[in-house]
N, C-alpha and C positions, 0 to 999 in steps of 0.2 A: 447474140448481141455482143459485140468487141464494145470495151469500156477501157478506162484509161485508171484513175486512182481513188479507190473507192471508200477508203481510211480519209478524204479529206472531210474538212467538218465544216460546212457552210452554216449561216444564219436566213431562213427564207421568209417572208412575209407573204399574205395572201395582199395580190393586186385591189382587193376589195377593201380591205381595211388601210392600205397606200393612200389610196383615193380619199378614204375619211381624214386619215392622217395630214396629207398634203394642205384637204379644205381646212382644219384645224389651224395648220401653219399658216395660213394665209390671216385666220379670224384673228388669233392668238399670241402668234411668236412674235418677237424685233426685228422691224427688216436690218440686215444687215450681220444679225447674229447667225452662228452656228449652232445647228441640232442634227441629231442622228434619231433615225425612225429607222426599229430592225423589233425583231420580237425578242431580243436578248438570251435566245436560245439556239444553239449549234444540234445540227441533226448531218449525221454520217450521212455521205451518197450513197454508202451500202444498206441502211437503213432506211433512206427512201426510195431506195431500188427495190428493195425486198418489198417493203409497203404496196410496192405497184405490180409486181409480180403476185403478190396473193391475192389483189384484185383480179390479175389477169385471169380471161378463163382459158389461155394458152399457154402453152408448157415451152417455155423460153429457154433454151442455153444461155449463159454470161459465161463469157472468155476476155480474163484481161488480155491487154492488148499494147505490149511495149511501147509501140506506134505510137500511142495515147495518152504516154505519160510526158506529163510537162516538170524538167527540172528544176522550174522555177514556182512551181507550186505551191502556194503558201499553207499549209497544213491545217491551220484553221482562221478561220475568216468571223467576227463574231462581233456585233452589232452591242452597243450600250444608248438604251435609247433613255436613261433616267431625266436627264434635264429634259426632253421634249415631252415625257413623260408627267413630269411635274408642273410647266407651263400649261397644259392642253387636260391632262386629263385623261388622254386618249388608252387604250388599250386592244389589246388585240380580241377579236371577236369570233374569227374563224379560228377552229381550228385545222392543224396543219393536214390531218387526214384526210378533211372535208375539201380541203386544197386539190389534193391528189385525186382523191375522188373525181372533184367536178374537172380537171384537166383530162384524165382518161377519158371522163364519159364524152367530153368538148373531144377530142378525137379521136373516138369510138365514132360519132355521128357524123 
């Protein structure tokens, strides 16, 4: 598997707790204000690479891959969801392994 930069530090949310989050925004928020929904925690690509590698039950190569790297890469990307937080209530419910999980098994099948 060729990869590109795996030090970057993304914030991910499961699409199931989006879906609650968004319905919330609709019940809850000001139309017209600004909120941020993220789970306010950064997790390395190398980190949820590796996660999915000890799921695998396949013996995977990772070769980074110059190709892959993007210069403009923003090194970390990191979500504050406090104010939508405090309006709603809301909180994250999956956790991020359970994430991973069900996306492997979703294409496993």
């Amino acid at each position: 598997m060729y990869v590109g930069n795996l030090n970057a530090m993304r914030d991910f949310t499961d699409v199931r707790d989006m879906v609650r989050a968004y319905w919330l925004a609709v019940e809850k928020c000001e139309v017209g204000d600004v909120y941020n929904i993220a789970s306010d925690k950064g997790i390395k690509i190398k980190d949820m690479l590796d996660m999915l590698l000890k799921m695998s039950s396949t013996e995977i190569k990772v070769q980074q891959d110059p190709a892959r790297m993007r210069p403009s890469d923003v090194e970390i990307l990191l979500g504050d969801s406090t104010k939508f937080r405090k309006v709603t209530g809301w909180k994250l419910e999956i956790p991020f392994e359970k994430t991973m999980r069900d996306l492997l098994d979703y294409w496993r099948e």
